[in-house]
C-alpha positions, 0 to 999 in steps of 0.5 A, spaced: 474 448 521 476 445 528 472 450 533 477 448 539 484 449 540 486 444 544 493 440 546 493 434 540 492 427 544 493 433 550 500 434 549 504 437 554 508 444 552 513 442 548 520 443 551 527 447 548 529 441 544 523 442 540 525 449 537 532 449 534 538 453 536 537 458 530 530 460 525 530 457 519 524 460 516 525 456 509 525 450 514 517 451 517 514 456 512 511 452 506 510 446 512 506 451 517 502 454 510 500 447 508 498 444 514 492 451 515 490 449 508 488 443 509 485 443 517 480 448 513 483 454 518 481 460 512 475 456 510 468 461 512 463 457 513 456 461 511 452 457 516 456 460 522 452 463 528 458 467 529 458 475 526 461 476 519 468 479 516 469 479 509 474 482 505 475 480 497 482 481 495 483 485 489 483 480 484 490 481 480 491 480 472 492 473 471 498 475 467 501 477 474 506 476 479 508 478 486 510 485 487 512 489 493 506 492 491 502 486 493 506 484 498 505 491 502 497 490 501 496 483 502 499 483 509 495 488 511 489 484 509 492 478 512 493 482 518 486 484 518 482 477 517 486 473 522 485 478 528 478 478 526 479 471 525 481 470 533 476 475 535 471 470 534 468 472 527 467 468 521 473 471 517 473 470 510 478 472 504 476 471 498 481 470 493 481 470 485 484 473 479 482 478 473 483 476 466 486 482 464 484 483 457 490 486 454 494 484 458 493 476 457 492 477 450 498 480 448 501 474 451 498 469 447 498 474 441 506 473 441 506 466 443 503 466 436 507 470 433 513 467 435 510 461 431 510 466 425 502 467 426 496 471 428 490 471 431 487 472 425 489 466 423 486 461 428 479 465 428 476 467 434 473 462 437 479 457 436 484 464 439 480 464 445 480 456 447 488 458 446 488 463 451 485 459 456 490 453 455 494 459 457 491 461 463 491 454 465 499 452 463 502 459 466 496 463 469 495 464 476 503 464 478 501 469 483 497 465 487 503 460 488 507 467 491 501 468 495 502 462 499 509 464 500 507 470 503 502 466 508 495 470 505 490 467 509 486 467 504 479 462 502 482 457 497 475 454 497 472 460 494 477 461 489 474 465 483 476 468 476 473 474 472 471 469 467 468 463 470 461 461 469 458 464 475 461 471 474 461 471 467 453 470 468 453 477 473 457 481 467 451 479 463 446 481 467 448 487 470 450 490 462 442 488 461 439 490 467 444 497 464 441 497 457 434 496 459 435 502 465 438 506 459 444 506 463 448 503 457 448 506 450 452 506 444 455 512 441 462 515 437 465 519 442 473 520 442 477 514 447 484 512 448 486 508 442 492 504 441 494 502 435 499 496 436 494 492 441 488 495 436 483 496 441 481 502 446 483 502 452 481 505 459 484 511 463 488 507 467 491 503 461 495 511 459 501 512 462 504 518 462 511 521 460 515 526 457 518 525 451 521 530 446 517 532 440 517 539 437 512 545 437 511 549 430 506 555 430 503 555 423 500 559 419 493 559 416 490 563 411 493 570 407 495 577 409 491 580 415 486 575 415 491 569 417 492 565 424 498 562 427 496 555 431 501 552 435 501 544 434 505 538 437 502 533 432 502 537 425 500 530 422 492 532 425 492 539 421 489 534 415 483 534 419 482 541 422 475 543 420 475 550 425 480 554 428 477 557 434 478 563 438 475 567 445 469 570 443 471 576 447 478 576 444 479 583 440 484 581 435 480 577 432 473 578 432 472 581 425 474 574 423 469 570 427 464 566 422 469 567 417 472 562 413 480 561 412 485 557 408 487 550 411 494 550 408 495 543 404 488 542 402 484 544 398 479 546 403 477 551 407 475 552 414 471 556 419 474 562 425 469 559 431 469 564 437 468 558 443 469 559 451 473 554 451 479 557 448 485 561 453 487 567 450 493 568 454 496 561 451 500 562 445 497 566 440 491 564 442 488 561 436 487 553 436 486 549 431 480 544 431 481 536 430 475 533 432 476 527 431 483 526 434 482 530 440 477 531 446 477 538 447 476 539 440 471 534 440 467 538 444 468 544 440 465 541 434 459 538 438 457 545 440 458 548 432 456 543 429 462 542 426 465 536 421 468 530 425 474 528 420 478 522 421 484 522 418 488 515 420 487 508 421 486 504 427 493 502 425 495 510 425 496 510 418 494 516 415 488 515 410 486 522 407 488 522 399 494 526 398 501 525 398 501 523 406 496 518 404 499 511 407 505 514 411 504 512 418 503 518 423 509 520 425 513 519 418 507 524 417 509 528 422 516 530 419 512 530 412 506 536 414 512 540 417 516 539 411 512 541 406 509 547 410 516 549 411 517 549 403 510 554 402 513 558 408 507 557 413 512 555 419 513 562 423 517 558 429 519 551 431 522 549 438 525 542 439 527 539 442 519 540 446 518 536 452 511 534 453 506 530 456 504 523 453 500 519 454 503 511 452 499 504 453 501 501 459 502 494 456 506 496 449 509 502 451 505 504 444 504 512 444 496 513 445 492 516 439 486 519 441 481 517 436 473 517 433 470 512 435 463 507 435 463 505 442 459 502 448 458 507 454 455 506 462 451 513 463 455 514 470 451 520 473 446 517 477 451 511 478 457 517 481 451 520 485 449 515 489 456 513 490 457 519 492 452 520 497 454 513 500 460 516 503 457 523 504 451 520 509 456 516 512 454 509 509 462 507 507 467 510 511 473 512 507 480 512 512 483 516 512 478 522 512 482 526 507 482 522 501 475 523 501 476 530 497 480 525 492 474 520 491 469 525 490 474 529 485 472 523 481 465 521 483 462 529 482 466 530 476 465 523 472 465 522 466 461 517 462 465 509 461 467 507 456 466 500 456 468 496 449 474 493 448 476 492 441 480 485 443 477 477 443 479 476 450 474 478 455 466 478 456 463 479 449 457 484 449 451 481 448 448 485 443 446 482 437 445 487 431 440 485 425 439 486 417 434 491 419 439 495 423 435 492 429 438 491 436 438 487 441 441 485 447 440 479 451 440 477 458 444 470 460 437 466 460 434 468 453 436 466 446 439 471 442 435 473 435 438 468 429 437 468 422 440 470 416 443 477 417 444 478 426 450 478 428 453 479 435 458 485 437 465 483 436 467 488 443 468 485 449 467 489 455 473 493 459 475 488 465 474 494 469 467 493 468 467 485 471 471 487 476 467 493 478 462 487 481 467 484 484 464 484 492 457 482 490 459 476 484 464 473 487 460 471 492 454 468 488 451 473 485 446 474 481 443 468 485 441 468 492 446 464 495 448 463 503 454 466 502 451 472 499 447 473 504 452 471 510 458 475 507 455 481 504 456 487 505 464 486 506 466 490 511 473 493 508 475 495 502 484 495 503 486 498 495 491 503 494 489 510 493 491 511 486 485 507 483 480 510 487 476 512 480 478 506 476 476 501 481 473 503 488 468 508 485 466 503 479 465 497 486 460 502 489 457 504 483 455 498 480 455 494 488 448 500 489 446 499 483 445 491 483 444 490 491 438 495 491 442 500 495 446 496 499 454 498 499 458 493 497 463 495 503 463 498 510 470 502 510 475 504 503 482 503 507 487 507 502 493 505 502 500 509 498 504 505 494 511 502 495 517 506 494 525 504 495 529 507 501 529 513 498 522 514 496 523 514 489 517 509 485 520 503 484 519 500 478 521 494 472 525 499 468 529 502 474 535 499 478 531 499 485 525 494 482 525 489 487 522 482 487 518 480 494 521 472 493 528 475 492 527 478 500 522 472 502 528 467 501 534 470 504 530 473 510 523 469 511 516 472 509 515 473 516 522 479 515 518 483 509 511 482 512 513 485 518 518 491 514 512 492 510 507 494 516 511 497 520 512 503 514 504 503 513 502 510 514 494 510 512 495 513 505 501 514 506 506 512 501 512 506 503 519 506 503 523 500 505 530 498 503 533 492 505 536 494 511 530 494 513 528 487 512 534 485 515 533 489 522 525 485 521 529 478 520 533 480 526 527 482 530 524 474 528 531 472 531 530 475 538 523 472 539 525 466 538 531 466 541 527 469 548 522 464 546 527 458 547 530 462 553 523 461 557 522 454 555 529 453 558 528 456 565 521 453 565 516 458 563 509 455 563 502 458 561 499 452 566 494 454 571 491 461 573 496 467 574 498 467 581 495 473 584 499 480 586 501 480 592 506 474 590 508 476 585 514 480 584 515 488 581 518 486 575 512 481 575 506 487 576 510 493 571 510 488 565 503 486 566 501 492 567 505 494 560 502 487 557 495 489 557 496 497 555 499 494 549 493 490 548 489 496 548 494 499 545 494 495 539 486 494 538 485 502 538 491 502 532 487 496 528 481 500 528 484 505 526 488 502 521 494 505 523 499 498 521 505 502 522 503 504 529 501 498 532 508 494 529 512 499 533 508 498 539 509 491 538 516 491 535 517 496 541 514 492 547 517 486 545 524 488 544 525 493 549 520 490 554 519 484 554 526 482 552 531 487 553 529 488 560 523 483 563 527 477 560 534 479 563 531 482 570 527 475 570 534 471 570 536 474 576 529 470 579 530 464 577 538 464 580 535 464 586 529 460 586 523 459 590 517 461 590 518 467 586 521 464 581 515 460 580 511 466 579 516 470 574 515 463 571 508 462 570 508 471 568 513 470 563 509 464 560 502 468 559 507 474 556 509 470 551 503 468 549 500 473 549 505 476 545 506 471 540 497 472 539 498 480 538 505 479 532 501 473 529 496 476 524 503 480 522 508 475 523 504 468 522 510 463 521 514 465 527 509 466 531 505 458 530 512 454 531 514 458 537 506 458 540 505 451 539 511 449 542 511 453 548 503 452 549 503 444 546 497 447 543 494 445 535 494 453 532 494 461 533 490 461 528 485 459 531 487 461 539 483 467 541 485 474 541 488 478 547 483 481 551 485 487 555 483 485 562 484 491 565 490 490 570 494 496 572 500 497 577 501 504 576 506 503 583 510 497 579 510 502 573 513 508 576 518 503 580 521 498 574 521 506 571 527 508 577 530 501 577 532 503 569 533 509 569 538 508 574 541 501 571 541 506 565 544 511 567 550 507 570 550 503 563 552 510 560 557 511 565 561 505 564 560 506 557 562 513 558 569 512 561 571 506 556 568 499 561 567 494 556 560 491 557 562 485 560 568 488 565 567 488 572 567 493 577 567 493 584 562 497 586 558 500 593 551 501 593 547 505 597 540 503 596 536 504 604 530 508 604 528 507 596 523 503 592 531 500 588 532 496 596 530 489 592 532 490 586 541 490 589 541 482 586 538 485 579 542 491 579 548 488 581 547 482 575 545 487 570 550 492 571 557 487 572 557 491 580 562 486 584 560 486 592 566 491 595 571 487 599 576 490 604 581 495 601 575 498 596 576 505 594 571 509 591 573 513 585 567 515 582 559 516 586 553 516 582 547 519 586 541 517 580 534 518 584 535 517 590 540 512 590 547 511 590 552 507 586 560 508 588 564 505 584 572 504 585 575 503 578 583 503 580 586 501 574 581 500 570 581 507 566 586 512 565 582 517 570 588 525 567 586 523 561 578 521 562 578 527 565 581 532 559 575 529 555 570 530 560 572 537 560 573 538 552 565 535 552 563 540 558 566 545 554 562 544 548 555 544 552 556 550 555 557 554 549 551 551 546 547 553 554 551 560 552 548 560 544 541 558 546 540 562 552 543 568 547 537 567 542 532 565 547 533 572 551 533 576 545 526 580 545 526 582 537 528 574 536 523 572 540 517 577 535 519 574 530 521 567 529 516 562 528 514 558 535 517 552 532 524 554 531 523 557 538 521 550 541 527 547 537 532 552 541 528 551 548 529 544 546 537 545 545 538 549 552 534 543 555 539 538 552 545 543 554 544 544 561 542 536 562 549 534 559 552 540 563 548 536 570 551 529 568 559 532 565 560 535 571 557 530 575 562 525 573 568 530 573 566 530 581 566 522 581 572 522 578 579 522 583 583 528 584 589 527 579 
């Protein structure tokens, strides 16, 4: 990576002719990313003496492609990673993928079935080798959309989840687990899908609800019966308790009974377990506990038998005239016959519930019995939890904290076996003898007649988990591990708090000897439309990120998407919006080609103060306010904050007012105008470098051309270097109010922005005496000539403007208008001083509603101050 940032063939500042009328982002963009790829900008070097930056970018599925989602965190990491790259740090982000193993596996399993075949028909060694020609024809599209967006990221460094390098990590962090006993196997209760035949995490659950139906059925006879409410009949085939509170009155005589399950021919036990709510329903459960969690728990503390009644398919197994219906036509056919018998006390449809959905296929999820391998968490959560409770790793905003430890304190133990071919494949290998063993990546597994290896692959969570440490050469001791780790931030949303950020510390601690595996958690919200509602695939608002990118530039939705990033806070954004950010990008360049024009320049020192004018002092001064401004708000991840302070300053500072004042300079040329020129130069750079690491594309082709330097990539990040004029402040200050309040006079009495108006100003003995020529320029203010007449007299701080507009208003009517207005304000003065006077009011109102009033009153008397004063500059009809 080139260290300098010198002029290519020391080449002078280019001129306007180089920038076009117009930005075009779809002209530069893809020609700016392409030329920082290959002059090694992103690349980290591991033998740098500078200090480290590191973050790894949350690997996305394979399957996946660029979404509002990845667009909103992707720009602030970038952002991130290039400020800290200009601040002099060796700044790597590190790209890479997840296999995602449903997902990818689902894609080829119906590229398979469209060919009227399965999996099960090539063979699993054969179905792999298909799936990694998939990954190779069409995975990893998303990375080509990245570019798009201008990620920054290391390419060179590029790593997916079933590499050989990360897949030999996944193999020995699980047999470093099995030999610490952290990993074991056992039948425990999981999420199971029964069209992607595999159990799936928590995460892979999507809740919604759905109508279904609630039927209270009777069990046993006469005084000895029970009622249990269900909303999955089907499962009643494999009840093997019903459970009550023990201190439940109505129905201790019937504990360690048995009782009649309806349909059977068996009989079941009446438990007493805490567990139970005696206030819900009858206060009576059934207990299924192969089929449900809390059920399964009962069964475990009463010993009680675990009966499994569906298939993986969910398909009903139990002998009997429901054997071979699927679950939900077993549903209708329980509920039927237990209507016949007359066991059915009362039924609600249609009954609106949770339930849980895989989010692959949409399948309704069934809790199921099964054998399956499992991480130990409870030291793991325990030293995941005092790393941020110590102080170790920050977690920002300070509030999420509660969230992450809901999750590390309360965990339960993972579930880490998938049913699937697609994935790392667990290695343990069983033998004849019911040996097992587990294999690290330099043994050689057992062979010989009767062992077999696990047919299971790891959750992709589990790989993922490692993902700070082996993406970076573990388990070998690399120089980029030993350079680049810890990292320091970790940017997520705070919805996978426990699915990935606290399997990243668990593992990250546990492998690392203690070390974090990253210095900061900055959680981020989601993206919502407009009106804050969840965008998604199914809904009409589902945007895609390219559709903006093409019609308004990456730049636009960067931008709009870090103005709304609030730590922890969700995004609404709207097209509109990224409209206004297009128009933003427009106005920088246009000031830009304007500067370039009147010959700004960055060459040579600045001149010193006393040479330079007011203007000149005020937007420095303001410059390196911003600069400190802007840093106070990046270390504090405050995204939103900073592009408001910059879109602010920028627009309304440096455009709006320095650039405007400045042409009134350069009119008149001299040894000021020389100054402002030289100021407006090191404005402009400076803001160019402050809106980089946010608006990459923009800011390089307007950078260069007005500095003649190779990148601002690699220019050096804006110090602040202490300069202030509070006197230049206070004096630009009057200089707009004045010019403001004259603007909304005009305004006010129907001028057209660009009319002239004769005008008188009386300037003597204020800080505005050498500001006529701006104020005059700026305000369309003719010089009087002989005949004026002065129709209207503003007195604004400590000035005078007098205006002669004979002619060009009708002053009767402007003066029933202004009367209309007065008369309004007055009686909004008369309501507030009315509540604001009332005692009782006064007691019992809350502070904020009384501050609301006091706000109106002051409203009310300024507008009262200003009507009347434009009344009385107004000429007697």
């Amino acid at each position: 990576m080139t260290d300098t940032n010198q002029r290519p063939g020391g080449a002078a500042p280019s001129s306007p002719d180089d920038l076009p009328t117009q930005y075009v982002p779809a002209e530069v963009e893809g020609t700016l990313y392409e030329r920082w790829v290959e002059r090694g900008y992103f690349e980290a070097d591991a033998k740098s003496d500078k200090p480290p930056y590191t973050i790894v970018i949350p690997p996305p599925n394979v399957t996946g492609s660029l979404h509002l989602g990845h667009a909103f965190q992707h720009t602030l990491m970038d952002a991130l990673t290039r400020r800290k790259r200009m601040q002099g740090y060796e700044s790597l982000w590190l790209p890479g993928m997840d296999h995602a193993g449903i997902a990818t596996q689902n894609k080829v399993e119906q590229q398979l079935a469209d060919e009227g075949r399965s999996r099960h028909d090539l063979g699993r060694e054969a179905f792999v080798e298909r799936v990694w020609q998939w990954k190779s024809e069409y995975g990893g599209r998303i990375l080509g959309q990245m570019r798009r967006l201008g990620d920054g990221v290391d390419w060179s460094r590029e790593r997916f989840t079933m590499d050989e390098g990360l897949s030999r990590a996944v193999l020995t962090i699980f047999k470093r687990l099995y030999d610490d006993g952290l990993v074991y196997r056992a039948e425990r209760i999981i999420n199971w899908c029964p069209r992607c035949l595999t159990a799936i995490s928590d995460i892979e659950v999507e809740y919604q609800d759905d109508d279904g139906e609630l039927v209270s059925i009777r069990y046993g006879e006469g005084d000895d019966s029970l009622v249990v409410a269900t909303t999955r009949a089907e499962t009643m085939l494999g009840d093997t308790a019903v459970a009550v509170h023990p201190d439940d009155e109505r129905y201790r005589h019937l504990v360690g009974t048995r009782i009649k399950l309806p349909l059977t021919d068996r009989t079941i036990p009446v438990v007493a377990d805490a567990h139970v709510d005696p206030e819900f329903g009858t206060g009576a459960v059934k207990v299924t506990p192969a089929h449900d969690p809390n059920d399964f728990a009962i069964g475990q503390r009463h010993d009680l038998e675990a009966l499994t009644v569906m298939d993986e398919r969910g398909v009903i197994t139990v002998h009997g005239p429901f054997q071979g219906l699927d679950r939900f036509e077993a549903r209708s056919a329980i509920v039927g016959a237990l209507r016949e018998q007359g066991r059915i006390v009362a039924e609600k449809r249609p009954y609106v519930h949770s339930v849980g959905h895989c989010s692959r296929c949409k399948t309704t999820v069934e809790p199921r019995l099964s054998m399956q391998w499992w991480v130990k968490v409870g030291p793991l959560a325990k030293a995941a939890g005092d790393a941020v409770r110590d102080g170790r790793v920050a977690i920002h905003p300070a509030e999420m904290s509660r969230r992450y430890f809901d999750w590390v304190d309360n965990m339960h133990d993972w579930c880490i076996s998938r049913q699937l071919w697609w994935g790392h494949r667990i290695p343990v290998w069983y033998g004849p003898n019911d040996e097992v063993v587990c294999v690290g990546p330099d043994e050689e597994p057992p062979s010989g007649e009767g062992w077999t290896q696990e047919s299971d692959v790891l959750d992709t969570w589990f790989s993922s988990g490692l993902w700070p440490f082996s993406t970076l050469g573990w388990p070998e001791q690399t120089p980029d591990l030993a350079k680049f780790y810890p990292t320091d931030v970790l940017l997520t949303g705070h919805d996978i708090i426990f699915f990935w950020v606290a399997r990243m510390m668990m593992f990250g601690l546990y492998a690392m000897d203690g070390q974090i595996p990253f210095g900061t958690i900055a959680l981020t919200g989601l993206v919502r439309d407009e009106h804050g509602k969840k965008m998604s695939k199914s809904n009409p608002n589902s945007v895609d990120p390219l559709d903006w990118m093409d019609a308004y530039g990456a730049d636009a939705v960067r931008f709009t998407l870090a103005r709304g990033a609030n730590p922890g806070a969700d995004v609404p954004i709207g097209e509109d919006w990224v409209q206004g950010s297009r128009n933003f990008a427009n106005k920088i360049w246009n000031a830009t080609r304007f500067a370039l024009m009147n010959g700004a320049t960055i060459e040579g020192e600045l001149p010193p103060a006393e040479r330079q004018s007011a203007a000149d002092r005020w937007i420095l001064s303001r410059l390196n306010s911003v600069v400190a401004e802007v840093d106070a708000y990046y270390d504090d991840f405050q995204f939103a904050k900073l592009s408001d302070a910059l879109f602010h300053f920028a627009w309304d500072e440096v455009f709006d007012w320095y650039v405007e004042l400045s042409k009134t300079t350069f009119a008149a040329g001299g040894e000021a105008a020389n100054a402002s020129r030289r100021v407006l130069g090191e404005v402009l750079d400076v803001t160019l470098r402050l809106l980089h690491p946010i608006v990459p594309f923009v800011t390089e082709q307007l950078w260069t051309t007005l500095t003649g330097r190779e990148s601002v990539v690699i220019a050096e990040w804006p110090k602040d270097s202490g300069f202030r004029d509070a006197a230049a402040e206070a004096e630009i200050a009057t200089l707009q109010q004045v010019i403001t309040e004259v603007r909304r006079f005009r305004a006010d009495q129907g001028l057209q922005p660009g009319q002239r108006v004769p005008a008188r100003l009386t300037l003597d003995g204020t800080p505005l005496a050498p500001h006529e020529d701006a104020i005059r320029s700026l305000l369309r203010l003719q010089p009087v000539e002989e005949g004026f007449t002065a129709t209207a007299s503003l007195p604004v701080a400590g000035a005078r403007v007098e205006l002669d507009l004979s002619g060009a208003i009708d002053f009767a009517a402007e003066r029933k208008r202004l009367a209309k207005d007065l008369a309004v304000a007055e009686k909004e003065q008369k309501q507030a001083n009315a509540k604001l006077g009332n005692s009782g009011f006064l007691a019992k109102a809350p502070e904020k509603v009384v501050e609301g009033i006091r706000a109106r009153l002051a409203t009310a008397e300024a507008d009262i101050e200003r009507i009347t004063a434009q009344l009385a500059s107004l000429p007697e009809a």
